[in-house]
C-alpha positions as CSV (number, residue, x, y, z in Angstrom):
1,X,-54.3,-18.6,35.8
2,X,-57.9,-20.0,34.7
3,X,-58.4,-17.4,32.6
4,X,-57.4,-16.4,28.8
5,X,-54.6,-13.2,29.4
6,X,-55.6,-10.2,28.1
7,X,-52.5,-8.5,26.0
8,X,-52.7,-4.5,26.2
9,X,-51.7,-2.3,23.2
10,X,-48.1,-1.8,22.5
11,X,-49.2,2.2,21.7
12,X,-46.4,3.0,24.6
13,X,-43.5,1.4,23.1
14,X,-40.8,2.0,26.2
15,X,-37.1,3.2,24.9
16,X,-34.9,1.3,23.1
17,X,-32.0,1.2,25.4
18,X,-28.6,1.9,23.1
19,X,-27.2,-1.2,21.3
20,X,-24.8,0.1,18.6
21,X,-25.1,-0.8,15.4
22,X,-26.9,-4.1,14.7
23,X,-26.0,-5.7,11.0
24,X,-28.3,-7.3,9.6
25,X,-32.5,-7.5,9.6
26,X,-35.0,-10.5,10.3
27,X,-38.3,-11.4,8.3
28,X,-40.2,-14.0,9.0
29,X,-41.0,-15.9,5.5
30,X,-43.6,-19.2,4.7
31,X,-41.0,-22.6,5.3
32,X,-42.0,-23.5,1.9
33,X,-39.8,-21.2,0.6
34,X,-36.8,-23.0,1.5
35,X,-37.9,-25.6,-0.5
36,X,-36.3,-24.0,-4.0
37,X,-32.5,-25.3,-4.5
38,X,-31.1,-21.9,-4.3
39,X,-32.7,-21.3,-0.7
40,X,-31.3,-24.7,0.5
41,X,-28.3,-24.4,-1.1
42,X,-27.8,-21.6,1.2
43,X,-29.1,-22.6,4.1
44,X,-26.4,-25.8,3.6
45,X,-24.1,-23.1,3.3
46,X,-24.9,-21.0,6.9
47,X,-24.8,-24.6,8.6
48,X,-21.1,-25.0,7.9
49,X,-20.3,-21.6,9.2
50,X,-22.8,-21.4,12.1
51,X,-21.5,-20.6,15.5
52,X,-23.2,-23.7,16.8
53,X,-24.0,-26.9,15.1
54,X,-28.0,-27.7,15.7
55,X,-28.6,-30.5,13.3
56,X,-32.3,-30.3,13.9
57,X,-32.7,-26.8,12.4
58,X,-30.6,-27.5,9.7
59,X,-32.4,-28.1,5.7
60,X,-32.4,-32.0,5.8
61,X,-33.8,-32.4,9.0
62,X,-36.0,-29.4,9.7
63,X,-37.7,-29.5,6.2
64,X,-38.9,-32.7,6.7
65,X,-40.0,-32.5,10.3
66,X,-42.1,-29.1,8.8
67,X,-43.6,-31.2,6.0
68,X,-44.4,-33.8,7.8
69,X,-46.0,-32.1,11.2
70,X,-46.9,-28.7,9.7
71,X,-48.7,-28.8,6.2
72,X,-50.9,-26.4,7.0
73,X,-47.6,-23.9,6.9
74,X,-48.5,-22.4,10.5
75,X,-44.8,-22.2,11.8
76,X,-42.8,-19.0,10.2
77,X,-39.4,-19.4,9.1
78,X,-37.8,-16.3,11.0
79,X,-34.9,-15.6,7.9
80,X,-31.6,-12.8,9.5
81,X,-29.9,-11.3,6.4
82,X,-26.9,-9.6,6.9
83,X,-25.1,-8.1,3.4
84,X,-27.7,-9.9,1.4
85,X,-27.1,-13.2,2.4
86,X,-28.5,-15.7,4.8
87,X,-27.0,-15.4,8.2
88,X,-28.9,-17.0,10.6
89,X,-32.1,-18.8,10.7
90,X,-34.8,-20.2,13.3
91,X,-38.4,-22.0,13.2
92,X,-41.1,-19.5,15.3
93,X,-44.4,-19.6,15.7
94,X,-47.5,-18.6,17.8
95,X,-49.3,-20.3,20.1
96,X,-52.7,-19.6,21.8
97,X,-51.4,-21.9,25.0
98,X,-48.8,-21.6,27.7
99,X,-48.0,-25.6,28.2
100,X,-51.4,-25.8,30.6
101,X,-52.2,-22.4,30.7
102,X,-54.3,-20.4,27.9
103,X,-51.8,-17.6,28.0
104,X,-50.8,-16.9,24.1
105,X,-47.0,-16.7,23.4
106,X,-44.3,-16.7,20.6
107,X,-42.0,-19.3,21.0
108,X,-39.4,-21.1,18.5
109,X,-40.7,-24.1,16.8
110,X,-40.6,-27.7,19.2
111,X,-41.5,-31.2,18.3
112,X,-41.3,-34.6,20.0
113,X,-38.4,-35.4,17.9
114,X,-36.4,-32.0,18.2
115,X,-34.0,-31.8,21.0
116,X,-32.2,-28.7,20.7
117,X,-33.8,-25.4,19.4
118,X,-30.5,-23.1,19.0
119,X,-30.9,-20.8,15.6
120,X,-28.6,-21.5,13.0
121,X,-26.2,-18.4,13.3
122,X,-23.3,-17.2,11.1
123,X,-20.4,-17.1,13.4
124,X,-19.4,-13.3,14.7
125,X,-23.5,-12.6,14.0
126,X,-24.8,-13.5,17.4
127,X,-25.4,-10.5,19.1
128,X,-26.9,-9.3,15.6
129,X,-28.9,-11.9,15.0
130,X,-30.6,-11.7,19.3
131,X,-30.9,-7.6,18.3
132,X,-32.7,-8.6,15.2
133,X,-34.7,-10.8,16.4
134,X,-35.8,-9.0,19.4
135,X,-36.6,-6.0,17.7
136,X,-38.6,-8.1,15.1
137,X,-40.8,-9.9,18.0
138,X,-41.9,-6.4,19.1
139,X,-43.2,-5.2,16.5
140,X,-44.8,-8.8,16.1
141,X,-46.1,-10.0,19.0
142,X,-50.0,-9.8,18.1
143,X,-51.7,-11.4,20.9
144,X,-48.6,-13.3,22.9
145,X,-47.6,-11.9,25.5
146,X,-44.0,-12.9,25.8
147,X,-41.2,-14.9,23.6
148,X,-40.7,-18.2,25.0
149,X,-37.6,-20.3,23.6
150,X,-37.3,-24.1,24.7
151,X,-34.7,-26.5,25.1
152,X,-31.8,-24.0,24.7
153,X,-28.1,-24.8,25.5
154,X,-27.0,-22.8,28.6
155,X,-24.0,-22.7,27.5
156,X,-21.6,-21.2,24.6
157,X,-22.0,-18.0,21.9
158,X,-25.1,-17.8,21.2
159,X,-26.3,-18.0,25.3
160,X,-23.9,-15.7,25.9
161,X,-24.9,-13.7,23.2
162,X,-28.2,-13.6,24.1
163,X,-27.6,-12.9,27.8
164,X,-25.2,-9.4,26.8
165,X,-27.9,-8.1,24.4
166,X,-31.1,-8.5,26.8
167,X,-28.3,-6.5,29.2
168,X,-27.8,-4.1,27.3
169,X,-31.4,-3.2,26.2
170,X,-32.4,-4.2,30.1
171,X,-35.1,-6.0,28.8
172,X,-36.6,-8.3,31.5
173,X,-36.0,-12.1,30.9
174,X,-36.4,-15.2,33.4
175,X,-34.8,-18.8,33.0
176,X,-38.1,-20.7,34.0
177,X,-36.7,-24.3,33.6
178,X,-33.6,-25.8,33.7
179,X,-31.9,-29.9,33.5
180,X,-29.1,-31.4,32.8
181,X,-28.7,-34.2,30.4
182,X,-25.8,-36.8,29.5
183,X,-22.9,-35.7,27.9
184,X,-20.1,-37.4,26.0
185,X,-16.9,-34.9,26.5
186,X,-13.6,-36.1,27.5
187,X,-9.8,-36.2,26.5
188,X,-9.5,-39.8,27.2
189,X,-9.6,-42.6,24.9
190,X,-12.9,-45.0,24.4
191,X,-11.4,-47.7,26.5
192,X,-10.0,-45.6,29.0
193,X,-13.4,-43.7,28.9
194,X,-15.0,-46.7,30.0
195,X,-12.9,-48.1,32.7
196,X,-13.3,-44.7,34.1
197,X,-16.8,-44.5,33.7
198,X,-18.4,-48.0,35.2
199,X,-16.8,-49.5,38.1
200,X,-15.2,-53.0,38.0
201,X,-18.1,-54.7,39.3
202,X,-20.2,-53.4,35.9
203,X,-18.0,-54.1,33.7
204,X,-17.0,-57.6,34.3
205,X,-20.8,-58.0,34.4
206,X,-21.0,-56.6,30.7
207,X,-18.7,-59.1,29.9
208,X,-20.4,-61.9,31.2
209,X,-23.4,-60.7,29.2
210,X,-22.0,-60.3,25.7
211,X,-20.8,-63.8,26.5
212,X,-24.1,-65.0,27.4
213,X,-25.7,-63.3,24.4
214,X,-22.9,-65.4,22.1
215,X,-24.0,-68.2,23.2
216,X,-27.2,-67.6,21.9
217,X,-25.5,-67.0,17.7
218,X,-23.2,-64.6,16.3
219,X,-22.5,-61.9,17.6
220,X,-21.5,-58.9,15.4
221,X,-21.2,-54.9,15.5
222,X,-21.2,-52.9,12.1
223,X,-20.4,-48.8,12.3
224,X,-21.4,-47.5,8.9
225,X,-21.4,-43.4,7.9
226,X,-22.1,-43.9,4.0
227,X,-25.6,-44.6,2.6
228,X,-25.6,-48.0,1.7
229,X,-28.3,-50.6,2.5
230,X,-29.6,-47.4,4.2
231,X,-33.2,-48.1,3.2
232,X,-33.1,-51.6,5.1
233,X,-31.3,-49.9,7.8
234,X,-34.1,-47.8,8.3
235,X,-36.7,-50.0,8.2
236,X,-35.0,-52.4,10.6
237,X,-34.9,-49.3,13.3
238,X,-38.3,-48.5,12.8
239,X,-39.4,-52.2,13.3
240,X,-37.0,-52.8,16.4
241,X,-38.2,-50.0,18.2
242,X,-41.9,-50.4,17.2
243,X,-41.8,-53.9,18.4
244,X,-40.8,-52.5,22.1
245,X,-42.8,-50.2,25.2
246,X,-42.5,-47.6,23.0
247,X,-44.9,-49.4,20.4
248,X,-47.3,-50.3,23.0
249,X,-47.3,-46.8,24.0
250,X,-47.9,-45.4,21.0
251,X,-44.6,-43.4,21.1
252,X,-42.7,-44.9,18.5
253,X,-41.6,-43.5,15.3
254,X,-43.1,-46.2,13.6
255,X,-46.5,-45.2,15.3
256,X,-47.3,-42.3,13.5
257,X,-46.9,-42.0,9.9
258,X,-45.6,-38.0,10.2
259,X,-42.3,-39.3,12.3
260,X,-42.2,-42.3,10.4
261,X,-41.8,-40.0,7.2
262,X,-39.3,-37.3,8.8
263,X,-37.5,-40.4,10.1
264,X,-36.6,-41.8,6.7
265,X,-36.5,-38.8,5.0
266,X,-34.2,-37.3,7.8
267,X,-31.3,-40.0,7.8
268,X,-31.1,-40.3,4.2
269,X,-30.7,-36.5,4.1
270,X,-27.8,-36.9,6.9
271,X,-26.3,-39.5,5.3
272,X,-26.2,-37.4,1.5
273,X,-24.0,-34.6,3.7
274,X,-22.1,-37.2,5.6
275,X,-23.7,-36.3,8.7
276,X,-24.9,-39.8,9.5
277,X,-23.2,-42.4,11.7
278,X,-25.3,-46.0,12.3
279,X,-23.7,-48.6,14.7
280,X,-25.8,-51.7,14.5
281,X,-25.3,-54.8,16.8
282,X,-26.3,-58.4,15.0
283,X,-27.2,-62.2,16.5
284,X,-27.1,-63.9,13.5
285,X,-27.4,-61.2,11.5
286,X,-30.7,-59.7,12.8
287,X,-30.6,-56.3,14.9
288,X,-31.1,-56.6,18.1
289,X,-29.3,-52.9,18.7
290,X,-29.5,-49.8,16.8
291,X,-28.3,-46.8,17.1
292,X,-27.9,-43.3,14.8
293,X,-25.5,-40.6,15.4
294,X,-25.7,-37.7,13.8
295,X,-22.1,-35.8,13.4
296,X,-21.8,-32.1,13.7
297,X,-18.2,-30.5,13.9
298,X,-17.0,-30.0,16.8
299,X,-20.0,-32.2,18.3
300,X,-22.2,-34.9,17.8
301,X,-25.9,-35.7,18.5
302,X,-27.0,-39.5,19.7
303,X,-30.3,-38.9,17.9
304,X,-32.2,-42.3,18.5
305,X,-31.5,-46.2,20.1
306,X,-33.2,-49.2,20.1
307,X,-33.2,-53.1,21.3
308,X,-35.1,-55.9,20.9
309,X,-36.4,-56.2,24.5
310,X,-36.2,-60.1,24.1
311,X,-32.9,-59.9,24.5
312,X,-33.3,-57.2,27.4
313,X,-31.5,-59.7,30.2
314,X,-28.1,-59.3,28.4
315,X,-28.3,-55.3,27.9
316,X,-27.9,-55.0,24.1
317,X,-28.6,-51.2,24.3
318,X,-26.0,-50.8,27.1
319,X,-23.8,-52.7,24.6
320,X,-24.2,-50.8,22.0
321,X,-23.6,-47.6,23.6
322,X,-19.9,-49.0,24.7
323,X,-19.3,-48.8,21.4
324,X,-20.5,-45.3,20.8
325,X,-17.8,-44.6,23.3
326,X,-15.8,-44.7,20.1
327,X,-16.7,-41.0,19.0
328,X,-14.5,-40.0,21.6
329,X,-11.9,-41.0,19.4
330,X,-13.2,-39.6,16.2
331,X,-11.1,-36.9,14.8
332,X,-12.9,-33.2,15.1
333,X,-15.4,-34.4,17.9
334,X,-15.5,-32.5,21.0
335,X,-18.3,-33.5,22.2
336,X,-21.3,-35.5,22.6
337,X,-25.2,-34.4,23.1
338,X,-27.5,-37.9,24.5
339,X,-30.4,-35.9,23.5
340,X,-31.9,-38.1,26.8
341,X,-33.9,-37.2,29.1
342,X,-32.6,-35.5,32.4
343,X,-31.7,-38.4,35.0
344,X,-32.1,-41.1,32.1
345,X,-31.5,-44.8,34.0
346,X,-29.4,-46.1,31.6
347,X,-27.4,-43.7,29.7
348,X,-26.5,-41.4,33.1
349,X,-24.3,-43.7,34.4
350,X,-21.9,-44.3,31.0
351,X,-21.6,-41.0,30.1
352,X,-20.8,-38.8,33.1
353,X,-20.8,-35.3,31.5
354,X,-23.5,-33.0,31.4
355,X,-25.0,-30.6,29.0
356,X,-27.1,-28.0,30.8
357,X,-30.6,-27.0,28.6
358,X,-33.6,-24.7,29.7
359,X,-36.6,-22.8,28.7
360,X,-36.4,-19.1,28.7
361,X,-39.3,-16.5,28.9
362,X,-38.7,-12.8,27.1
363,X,-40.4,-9.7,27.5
364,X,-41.3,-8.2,24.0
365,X,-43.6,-5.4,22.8
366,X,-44.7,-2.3,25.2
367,X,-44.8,-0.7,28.4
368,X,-47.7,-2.6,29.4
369,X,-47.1,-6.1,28.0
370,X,-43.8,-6.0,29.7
371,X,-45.4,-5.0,32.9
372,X,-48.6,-7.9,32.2
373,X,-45.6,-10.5,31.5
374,X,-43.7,-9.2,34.7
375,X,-46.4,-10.3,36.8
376,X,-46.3,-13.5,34.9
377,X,-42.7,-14.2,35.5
378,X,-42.4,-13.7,38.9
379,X,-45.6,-15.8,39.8
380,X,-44.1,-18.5,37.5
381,X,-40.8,-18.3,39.5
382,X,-42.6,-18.2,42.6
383,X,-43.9,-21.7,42.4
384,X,-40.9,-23.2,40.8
385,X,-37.6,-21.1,42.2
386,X,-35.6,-23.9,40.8
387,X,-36.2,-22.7,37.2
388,X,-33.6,-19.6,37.9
């Protein structure tokens, strides 16, 4: 695949396959016009009826992560209407690249610091919202040659959803990736949780290491889900983790001022809605732990961590995280996301569910795009079988 894909003209469009009626239309609208009150203040509104929570495609995260890493307004703002009112939402753009491969392709809107890519959906709407959609990517595809979504839940209505509508139009589709990642979802308590979880041996070495680590001052844990001293908080986090590999790498939030701006602006925007959940662990009454939740009826996203790797013998991360255990015990909370990486060292082995994520590839437009993107898809598959 050396070469730049040529995309043929959709002139033969092939037969829509029946699909009933499908409430609702999609337009794809300029993300600065969510920026009025009115447009957030109903945006706000679909996130507390949405059929899935997705905290990073909801107005205070999403509008700053756009601000910050798209000025020059390139990403679309794909807006479902059904009645007149906002009913479902998702960040699209188009891209002139295939990961490595100079194929163009629509895809919904991914950055470093986004970690789950679901649209925001009025609940009953999904099958609506996929037609939509679907229908609105062929007559838009331009040069791409396919709809790509990443990091999408593989699992729940809006999956599901999506897998009965590309069966009923029989429009071809491929899961080209797939991973698991921790998960927090259990009906035990905390402490059973963690007896479960860790054997004997690991836990009575946790113990000796929070006793260690008291030796060294006072030891303290504060869980906070209001805004105060919020401002501090936030600067302590970004200095914590910037002070680690991740600064040396040039990965930390702190690194770059974009992240470092949707970081703040993010957490304060959380906190306004109630959506924000800090644990903090203190020697003396300087973090050496940090960690922010953010809450989403029925679940919860562990959005970031960080340790002062000076203390790294005694596991402050690992004993911070035993008490995140306590949102399994928090009233309305189902479940958990990590938002870790698949086969993470440390996390894996506390929390022993897992949440199952891929990337799907979508045929859109005409006869002969499809056909193009079916040679695609199976030479895709063919080197990586796994993906399916």
């Amino acid at each position: 695949m050396a070469s730049k894909a040529k995309v043929p003209s959709d002139a033969a469009r092939p037969p829509a396959a029946p699909s009933g009626v499908s409430a609702g239309q999609v337009r794809a609208v300029s993300w600065q016009a969510f920026e009025a009150p009115e447009a957030r203040l109903a945006w706000d509104a679909l996130a507390e009826c949405a059929a899935e929570p997705n905290p990073f495609h909801e107005s205070w995260y999403l509008l700053p992560a756009l601000r910050a890493l798209d000025p020059a307004g390139a990403v679309k703002v794909l807006r479902f209407e059904a009645g007149g009112e906002l009913a479902g939402l998702l960040p699209v753009r188009h891209e002139k690249r295939y990961y490595r491969w100079p194929i163009p392709q629509l895809c919904t809107w991914i950055h470093g610091n986004c970690f789950q890519s679901a649209p925001l959906v009025a609940r009953g709407l999904e099958r609506a919202f996929w037609r939509a959609f679907l229908a609105w990517a062929d007559d838009n595809a331009g040069s791409a040659l396919f709809l790509h979504l990443a990091q999408v839940p593989l699992q729940g209505p809006l999956y599901d959803a999506l897998q009965a509508v590309l069966a009923e139009q029989g429009r071809l589709a491929g899961l080209v990736h797939r991973e698991e990642r921790a998960m927090l979802a259990s009906e035990l308590s905390a402490e059973a949780y963690f007896e479960a979880s860790l054997s004997g041996k690991k836990r009575k070495e946790l113990r000796r290491q929070f006793a260690r680590l008291s030796e060294q001052g006072e030891l303290a844990f504060e869980r906070r889900d209001d805004d105060a001293h919020l401002a501090r908080w936030t600067e302590d986090f970004l200095a914590l983790e910037h002070s680690g590999w991740k600064g040396a790498a040039g990965s930390a939030l702190a690194s770059h001022q974009g992240t470092t701006r949707l970081f703040k602006e993010a957490l304060f925007g959380a906190a306004s809605r109630g959506r924000l959940e800090r644990l903090t662990l203190s020697l003396d009454g300087e973090p050496i732990a940090m960690l922010a939740n953010f809450i989403t009826a029925p679940g919860a996203y562990s959005y970031k961590t960080a340790f002062d790797e000076r203390f790294a013998r005694y596991s402050p991360g690992v004993l911070v995280q035993r008490e995140n255990l306590a949102l399994l015990d928090r009233a309305g909370i189902d479940w958990v996301d990590s938002c870790a990486a698949a086969d993470h060292p440390m996390i894996d082995h506390i929390w022993r569910e897992r949440r199952a994520v891929g990337r799907l590839s979508i045929a859109i437009g005409g006869t002969l795009r499809r056909a193009l993107f079916a040679r695609l898809l199976k030479a895709e598959l063919g080197r990586s079988p796994a993906g399916i």
